[in-house]
C-alpha positions in Angstrom: 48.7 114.1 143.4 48.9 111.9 140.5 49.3 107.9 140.8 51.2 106.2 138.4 48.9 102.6 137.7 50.0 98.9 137.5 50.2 98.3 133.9 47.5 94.9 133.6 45.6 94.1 130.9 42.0 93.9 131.0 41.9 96.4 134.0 41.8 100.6 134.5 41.7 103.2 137.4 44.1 103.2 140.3 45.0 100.6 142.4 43.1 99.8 146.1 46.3 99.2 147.9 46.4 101.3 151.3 50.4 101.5 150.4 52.1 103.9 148.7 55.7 104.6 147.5 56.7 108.1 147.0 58.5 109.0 143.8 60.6 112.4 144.3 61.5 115.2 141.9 65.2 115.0 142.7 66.4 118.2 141.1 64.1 119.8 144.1 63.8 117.1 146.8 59.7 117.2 146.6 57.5 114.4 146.0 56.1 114.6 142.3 53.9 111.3 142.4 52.7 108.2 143.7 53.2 104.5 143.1 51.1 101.7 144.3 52.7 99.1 146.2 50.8 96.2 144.6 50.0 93.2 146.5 49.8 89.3 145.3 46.2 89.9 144.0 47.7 92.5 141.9 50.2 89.8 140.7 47.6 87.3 140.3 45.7 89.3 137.7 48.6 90.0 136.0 49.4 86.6 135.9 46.0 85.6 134.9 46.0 88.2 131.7 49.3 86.6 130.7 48.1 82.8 130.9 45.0 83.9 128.1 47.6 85.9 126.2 50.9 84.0 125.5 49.9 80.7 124.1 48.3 83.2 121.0 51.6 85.3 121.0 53.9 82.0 121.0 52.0 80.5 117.7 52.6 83.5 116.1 55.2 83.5 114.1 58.9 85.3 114.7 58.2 87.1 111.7 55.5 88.4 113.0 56.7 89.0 116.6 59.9 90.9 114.9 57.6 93.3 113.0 56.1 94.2 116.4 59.5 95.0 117.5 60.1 96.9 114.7 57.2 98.9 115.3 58.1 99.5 119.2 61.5 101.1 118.1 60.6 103.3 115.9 57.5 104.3 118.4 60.2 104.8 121.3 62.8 106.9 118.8 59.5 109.1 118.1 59.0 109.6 121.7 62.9 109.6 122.6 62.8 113.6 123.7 59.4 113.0 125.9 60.9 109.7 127.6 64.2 110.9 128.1 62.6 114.3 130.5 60.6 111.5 131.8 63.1 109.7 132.8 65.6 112.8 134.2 62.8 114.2 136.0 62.5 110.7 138.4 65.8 109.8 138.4 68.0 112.6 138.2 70.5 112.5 135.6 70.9 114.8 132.9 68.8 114.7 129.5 72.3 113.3 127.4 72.6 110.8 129.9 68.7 109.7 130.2 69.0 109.2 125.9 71.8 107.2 126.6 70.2 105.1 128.5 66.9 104.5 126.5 69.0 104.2 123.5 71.2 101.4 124.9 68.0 99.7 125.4 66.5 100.4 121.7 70.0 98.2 120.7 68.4 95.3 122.4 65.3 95.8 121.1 67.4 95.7 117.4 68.9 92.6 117.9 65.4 91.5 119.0 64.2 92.9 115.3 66.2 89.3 114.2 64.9 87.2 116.8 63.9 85.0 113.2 66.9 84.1 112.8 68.4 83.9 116.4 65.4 80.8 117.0 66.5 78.6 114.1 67.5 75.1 115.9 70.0 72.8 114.6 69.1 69.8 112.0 71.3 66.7 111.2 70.3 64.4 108.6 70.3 61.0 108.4 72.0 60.5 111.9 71.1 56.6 111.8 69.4 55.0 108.9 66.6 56.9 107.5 66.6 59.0 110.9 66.5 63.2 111.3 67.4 64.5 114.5 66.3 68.3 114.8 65.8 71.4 117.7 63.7 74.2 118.2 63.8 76.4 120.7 60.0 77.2 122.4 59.1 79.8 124.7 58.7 79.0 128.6 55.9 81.1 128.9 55.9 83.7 131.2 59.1 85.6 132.4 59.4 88.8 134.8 61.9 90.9 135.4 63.1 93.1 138.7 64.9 96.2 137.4 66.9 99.1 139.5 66.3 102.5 139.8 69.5 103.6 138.2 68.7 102.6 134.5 65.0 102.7 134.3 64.9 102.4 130.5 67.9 100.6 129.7 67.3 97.3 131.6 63.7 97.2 131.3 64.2 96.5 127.2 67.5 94.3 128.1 65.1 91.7 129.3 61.3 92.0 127.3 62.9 92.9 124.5 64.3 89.5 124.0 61.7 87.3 125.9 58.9 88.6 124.1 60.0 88.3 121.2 60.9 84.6 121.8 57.2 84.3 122.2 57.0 84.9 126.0 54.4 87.0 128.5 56.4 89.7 130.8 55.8 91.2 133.6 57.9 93.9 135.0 58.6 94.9 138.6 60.2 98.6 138.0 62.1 100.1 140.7 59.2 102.0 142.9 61.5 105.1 142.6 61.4 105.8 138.9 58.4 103.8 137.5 57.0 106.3 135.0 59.6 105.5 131.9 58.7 101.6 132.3 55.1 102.2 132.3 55.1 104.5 129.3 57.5 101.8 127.5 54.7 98.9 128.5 52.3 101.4 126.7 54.3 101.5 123.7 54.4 97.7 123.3 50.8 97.7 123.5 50.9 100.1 120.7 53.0 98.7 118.7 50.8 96.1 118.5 51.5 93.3 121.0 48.1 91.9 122.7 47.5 92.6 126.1 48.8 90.8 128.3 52.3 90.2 126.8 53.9 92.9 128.6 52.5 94.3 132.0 53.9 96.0 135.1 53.3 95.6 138.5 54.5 98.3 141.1 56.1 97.0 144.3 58.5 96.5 147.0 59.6 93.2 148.3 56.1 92.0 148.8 55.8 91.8 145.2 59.4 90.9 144.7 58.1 87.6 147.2 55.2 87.2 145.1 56.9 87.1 141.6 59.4 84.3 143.1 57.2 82.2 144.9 54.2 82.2 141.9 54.2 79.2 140.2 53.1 80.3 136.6 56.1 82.4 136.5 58.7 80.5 134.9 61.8 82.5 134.5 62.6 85.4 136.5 65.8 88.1 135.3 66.8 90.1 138.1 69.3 93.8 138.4 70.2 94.9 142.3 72.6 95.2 144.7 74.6 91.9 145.7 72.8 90.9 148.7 69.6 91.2 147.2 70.5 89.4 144.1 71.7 86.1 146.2 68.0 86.6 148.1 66.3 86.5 144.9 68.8 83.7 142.9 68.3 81.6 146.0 64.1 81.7 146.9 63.4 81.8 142.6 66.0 78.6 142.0 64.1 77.0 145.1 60.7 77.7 143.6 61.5 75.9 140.5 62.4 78.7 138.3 65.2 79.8 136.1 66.9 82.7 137.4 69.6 85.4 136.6 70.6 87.8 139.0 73.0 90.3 138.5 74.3 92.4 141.4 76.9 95.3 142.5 80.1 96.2 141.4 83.3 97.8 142.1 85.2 98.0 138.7 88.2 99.1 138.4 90.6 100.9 136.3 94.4 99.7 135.7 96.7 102.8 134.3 100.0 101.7 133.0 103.2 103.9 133.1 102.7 104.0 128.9 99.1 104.9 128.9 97.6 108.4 127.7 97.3 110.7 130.9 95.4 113.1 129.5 92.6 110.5 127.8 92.7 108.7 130.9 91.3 111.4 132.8 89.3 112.5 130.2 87.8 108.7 130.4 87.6 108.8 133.8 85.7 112.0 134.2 82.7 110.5 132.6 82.9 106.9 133.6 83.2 107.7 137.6 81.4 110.4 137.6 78.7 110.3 134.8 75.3 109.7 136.0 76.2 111.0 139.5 78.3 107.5 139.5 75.0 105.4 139.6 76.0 102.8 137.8 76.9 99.0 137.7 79.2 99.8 135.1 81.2 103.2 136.3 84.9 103.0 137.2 85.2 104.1 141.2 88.3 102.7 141.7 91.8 103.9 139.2 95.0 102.0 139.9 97.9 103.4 138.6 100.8 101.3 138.4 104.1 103.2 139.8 104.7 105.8 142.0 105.6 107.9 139.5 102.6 106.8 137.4 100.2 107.5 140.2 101.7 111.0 141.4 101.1 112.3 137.5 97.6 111.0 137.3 96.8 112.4 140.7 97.9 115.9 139.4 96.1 115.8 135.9 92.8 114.5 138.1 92.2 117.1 140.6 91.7 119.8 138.2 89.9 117.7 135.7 87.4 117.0 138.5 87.2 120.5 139.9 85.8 121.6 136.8 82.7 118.9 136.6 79.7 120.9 136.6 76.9 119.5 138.3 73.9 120.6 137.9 69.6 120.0 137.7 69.0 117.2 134.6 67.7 119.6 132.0 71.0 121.9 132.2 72.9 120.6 129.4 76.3 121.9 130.4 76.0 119.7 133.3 78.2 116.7 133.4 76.1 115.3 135.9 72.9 115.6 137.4 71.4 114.4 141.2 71.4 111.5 143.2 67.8 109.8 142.7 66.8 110.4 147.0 67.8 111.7 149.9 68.6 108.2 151.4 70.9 107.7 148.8 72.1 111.0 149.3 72.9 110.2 152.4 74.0 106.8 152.2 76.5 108.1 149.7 77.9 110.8 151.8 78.1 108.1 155.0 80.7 106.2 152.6 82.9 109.5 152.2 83.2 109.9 155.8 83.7 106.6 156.0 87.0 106.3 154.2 88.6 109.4 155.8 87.7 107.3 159.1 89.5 104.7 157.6 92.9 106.6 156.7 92.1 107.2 153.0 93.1 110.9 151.5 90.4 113.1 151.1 91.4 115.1 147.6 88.4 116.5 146.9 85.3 116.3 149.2 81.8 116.0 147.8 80.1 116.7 150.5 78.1 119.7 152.0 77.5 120.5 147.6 74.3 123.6 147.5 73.2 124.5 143.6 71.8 127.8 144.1 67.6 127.7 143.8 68.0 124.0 144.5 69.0 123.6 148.1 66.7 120.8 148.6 67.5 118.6 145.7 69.8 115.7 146.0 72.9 116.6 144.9 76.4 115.9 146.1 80.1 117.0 144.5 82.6 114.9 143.1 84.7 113.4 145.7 88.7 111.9 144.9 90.6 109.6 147.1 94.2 109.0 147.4 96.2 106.8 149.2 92.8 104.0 149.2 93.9 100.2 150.6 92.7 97.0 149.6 91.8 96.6 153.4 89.7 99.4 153.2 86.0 99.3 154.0 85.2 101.9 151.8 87.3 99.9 148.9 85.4 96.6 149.2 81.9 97.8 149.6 80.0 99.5 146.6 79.8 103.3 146.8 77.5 104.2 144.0 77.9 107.3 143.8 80.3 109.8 142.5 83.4 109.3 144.3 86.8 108.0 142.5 89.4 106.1 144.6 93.0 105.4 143.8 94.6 102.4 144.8 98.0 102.5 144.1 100.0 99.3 142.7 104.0 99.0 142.7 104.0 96.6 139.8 101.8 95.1 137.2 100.7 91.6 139.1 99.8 93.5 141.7 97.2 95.7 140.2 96.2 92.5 138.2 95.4 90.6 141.5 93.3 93.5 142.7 90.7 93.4 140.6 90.9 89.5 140.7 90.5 89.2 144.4 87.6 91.4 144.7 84.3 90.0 145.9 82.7 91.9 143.0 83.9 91.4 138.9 81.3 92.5 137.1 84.0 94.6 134.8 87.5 96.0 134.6 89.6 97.9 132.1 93.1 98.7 131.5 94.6 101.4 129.5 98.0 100.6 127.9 99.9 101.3 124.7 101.0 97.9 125.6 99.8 94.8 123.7 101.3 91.9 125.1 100.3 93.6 128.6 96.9 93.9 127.4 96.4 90.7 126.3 98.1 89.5 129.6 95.8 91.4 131.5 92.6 90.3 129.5 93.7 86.6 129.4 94.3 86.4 133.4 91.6 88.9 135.0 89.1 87.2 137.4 86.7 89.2 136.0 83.6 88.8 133.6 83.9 92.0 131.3 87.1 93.4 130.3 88.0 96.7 128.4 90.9 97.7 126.6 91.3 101.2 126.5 87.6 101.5 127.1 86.9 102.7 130.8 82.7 101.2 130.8 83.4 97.7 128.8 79.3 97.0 128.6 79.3 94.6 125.4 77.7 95.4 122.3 73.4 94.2 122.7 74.2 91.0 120.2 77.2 89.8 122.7 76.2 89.3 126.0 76.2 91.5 129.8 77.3 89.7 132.7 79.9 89.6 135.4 81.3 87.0 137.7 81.9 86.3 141.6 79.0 88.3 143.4 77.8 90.1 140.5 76.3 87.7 139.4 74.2 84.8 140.6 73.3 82.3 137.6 75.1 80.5 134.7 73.2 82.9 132.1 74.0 86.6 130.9 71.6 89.3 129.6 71.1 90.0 125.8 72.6 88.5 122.4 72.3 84.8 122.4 72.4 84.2 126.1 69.3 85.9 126.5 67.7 84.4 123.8 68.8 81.0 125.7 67.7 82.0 129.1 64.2 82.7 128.0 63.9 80.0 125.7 63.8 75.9 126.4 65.2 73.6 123.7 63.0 70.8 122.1 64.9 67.7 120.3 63.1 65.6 117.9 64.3 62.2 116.5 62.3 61.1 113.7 62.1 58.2 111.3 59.9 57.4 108.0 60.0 53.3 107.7 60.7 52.5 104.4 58.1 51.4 102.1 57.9 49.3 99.3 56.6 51.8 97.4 56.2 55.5 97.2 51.8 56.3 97.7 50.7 57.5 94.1 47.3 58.3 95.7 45.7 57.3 92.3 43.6 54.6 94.4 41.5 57.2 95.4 41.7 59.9 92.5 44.6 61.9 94.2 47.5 62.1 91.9 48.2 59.6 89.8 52.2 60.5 89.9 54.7 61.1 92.8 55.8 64.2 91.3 52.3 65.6 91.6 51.9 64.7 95.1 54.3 68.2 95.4 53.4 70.2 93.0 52.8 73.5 94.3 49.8 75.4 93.0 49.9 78.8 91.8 48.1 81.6 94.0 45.3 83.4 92.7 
């Protein structure tokens, strides 16, 4: 059965770990590969390869480390069909989806294309007398990243993509369940002409996740996960020293107004609760119309809209959406359904118990709809992720603006309104760290910044766009001062120049 190898330079063959992950074929429910679950020797040779590479990578110029960006996009656009299968055939989700998310992460890799200009530090002159004051921003060295399974391309290039091309060493801890996309990507890099060593990946479970915390060459450590686990990892990284962001669940949700556009609202919603089988940080599980009246008409337009979601295997490309990634997820998923009809939610539409013919044994499960879902709710507090859309309903506008607020999770929101005062009410007062107007997934463009707030998000630093560049850069202040002379050198003492101006001449090349 084929392995899929730790990425580490200097080094070849398979792993010698007794333990192995298994990495299914979700479309059929059989296991497809292997992946080592690397131990802290495996870490310590990566390590070890990125100390003798990054102090070469960081003298290089930005320039430099921008053409090698340059040369890893266009390398991952060429390969964008053959990554994207890749990717479906771990994961689950359909090809359109797959592109999506590799071509979110080449928009990173863009704004890393200018990392030149994104280093430039500040200068002041003359801030006393004949003193400069200037900053650069320097590399720390080496970073890692902890990604999820649900966007194995995506998040990967959110974090390397900026730190190495600040002039740091990565090394990436993929999600054991979908590893093959990063490790082609690390191969890419290498192609594109990074040295070895600047970008490595190391396959794992928490051991490794212990490992890349508690290693002191590690500097800086970017982290994508369920809640829980994002605190565990903010917490033991922050108390080894390091610099950690860790961004966790979600439960975004979706304000309708009585003015909005029915129809494009459920045209919105159909892809943004139910794309990608509803694994996503970003999807919209729970809609809250505001009104009775608002809610009823919505509730009517949805349950057709939903009936007629095709799901199907990844490579079908009528399929709106494609399998879960396991069966424990599968599972885990289905336990939340049954968990809100315990809990006095109205089951609309039940997900459950879903067959595709000549795939009985693949992961798949239906689109589910709630009605009637409370803020007291289980089911409504905790993360589904998975594809199941809940409606809360709100009486008036405050109280659909405090739902969102009071949430444990605000990673993002969205309202949808003809309304502008209402929006910009909403946007203004919205305990919540990404907002969208009219736009059901508000994930910022790659040169702004990703990040939520509450317990989505452990750390005072976003992903991408300048924040990243600051998170995996330190800043260096120089104050300088040339004493005044009483004369300008002429160098003529010792047969330099016999004028100041030619002190700065600049000789021609060639």
């Amino acid at each position: 059965m084929r392995v899929i190898d730790h990425v580490i330079a200097g080094t070849g063959g398979v792993t010698a770990t007794a333990r192995h992950g298994e990495v299914f074929d979700p479309n059929s429910g059989q296991v497809q590969a292997r992946v080592p679950l690397g131990t802290t020797a495996d870490l310590d040779r990566a390590v070890a390869a990125a100390l003798a590479a990054q102090p070469g990578w960081a003298a290089t110029n930005p320039q430099r480390r921008a053409r090698v960006m340059f040369r890893f996009k266009e390398l991952v656009e060429r390969e964008m069909d053959a990554l994207a299968h890749l990717l479906s055939s771990e994961h689950g989700k359909v090809i359109a989806d797959s592109k999506g998310d590799i071509q979110r992460g080449l928009e990173v890799i863009e704004f890393a294309c200018g990392i030149p200009h994104a280093l430039k530090g500040e200068y002041t002159q003359g801030a006393g007398p004949g003193i400069d004051v200037y900053s650069m921003r320097q590399p720390l060295g080496i970073g890692a990243g902890i990604t999820p399974f649900n966007f194995p391309g995506m998040i990967p290039m959110w974090m390397f993509g900026v730190a190495i091309a600040c002039g740091n060493a990565f090394i990436l801890k993929p999600s054991e369940r979908d590893p093959s996309v990063p490790v082609r990507l690390a191969e890419l890099m290498r192609e594109a002409g990074a040295p070895e060593g600047i970008l490595q990946v190391v396959h794992g479970d928490k051991e490794m996740v212990d490992a890349i915390l508690d290693h002191p060459a590690i500097s800086a450590v970017s982290f994508v996960g369920s809640s829980d686990i994002a605190h565990y990892v903010y917490r033991r990284g922050v108390e080894a020293g390091k610099r950690v962001q860790a961004m966790g669940g979600a439960k975004n949700h979706g304000i309708v107004m009585p003015d909005a556009d029915l129809d494009q609202v459920v045209a919105d919603l159909a892809g943004a609760a139910f794309g990608s089988a509803g694994e996503r940080c970003m999807a919209l599980p729970v809609v809250v119309p505001v009104g009775e009246r608002t809610a009823d008409a919505l509730r009517a337009k949805l349950i057709p809209a939903i009936e007629a979601l095709r799901v199907g295997v990844s490579t079908d490309a009528d399929a709106h959406y494609g399998p879960v990634v396991n069966a424990a997820h599968k599972a885990r998923v289905e336990a939340w359904i049954a968990r809100g009809v315990e809990e006095g939610a109205e089951l609309v539409v039940d997900g459950r118990g879903f067959s595709l013919q000549g795939h009985e044994q693949g992961f798949f499960i239906g689109p589910s709809l709630f009605d009637h879902v409370t803020a007291t709710m289980e089911s409504y507090r905790e993360e589904i992720f998975g594809p199941v859309l809940q409606i809360v309903r709100a009486p008036d506008f405050e109280t659909a603006l405090r739902l969102p607020s009071e949430h444990q999770y605000g990673n993002g929101v969205a309202i949808f309104t003809r309304n502008g005062h209402a929006a910009r009410e909403f946007a203004a007062r919205v305990n919540v760290g990404m907002v969208g107007i009219n736009v059901p997934i508000p994930v910022p463009v790659a040169y702004h910044s990703f990040g939520g707030w509450k317990r989505s998000a452990f750390g005072d630093v976003n992903q991408h766009g300048m924040e990243g560049v600051r998170f995996w850069t330190k800043v260096k202040t120089v104050t300088q001062r040339w004493p005044d002379g009483s004369a300008l050198p002429t160098g003529s003492e010792d047969g330099g120049p016999s004028r100041v101006q030619d002190a700065f001449v600049i000789p021609t090349m060639g």
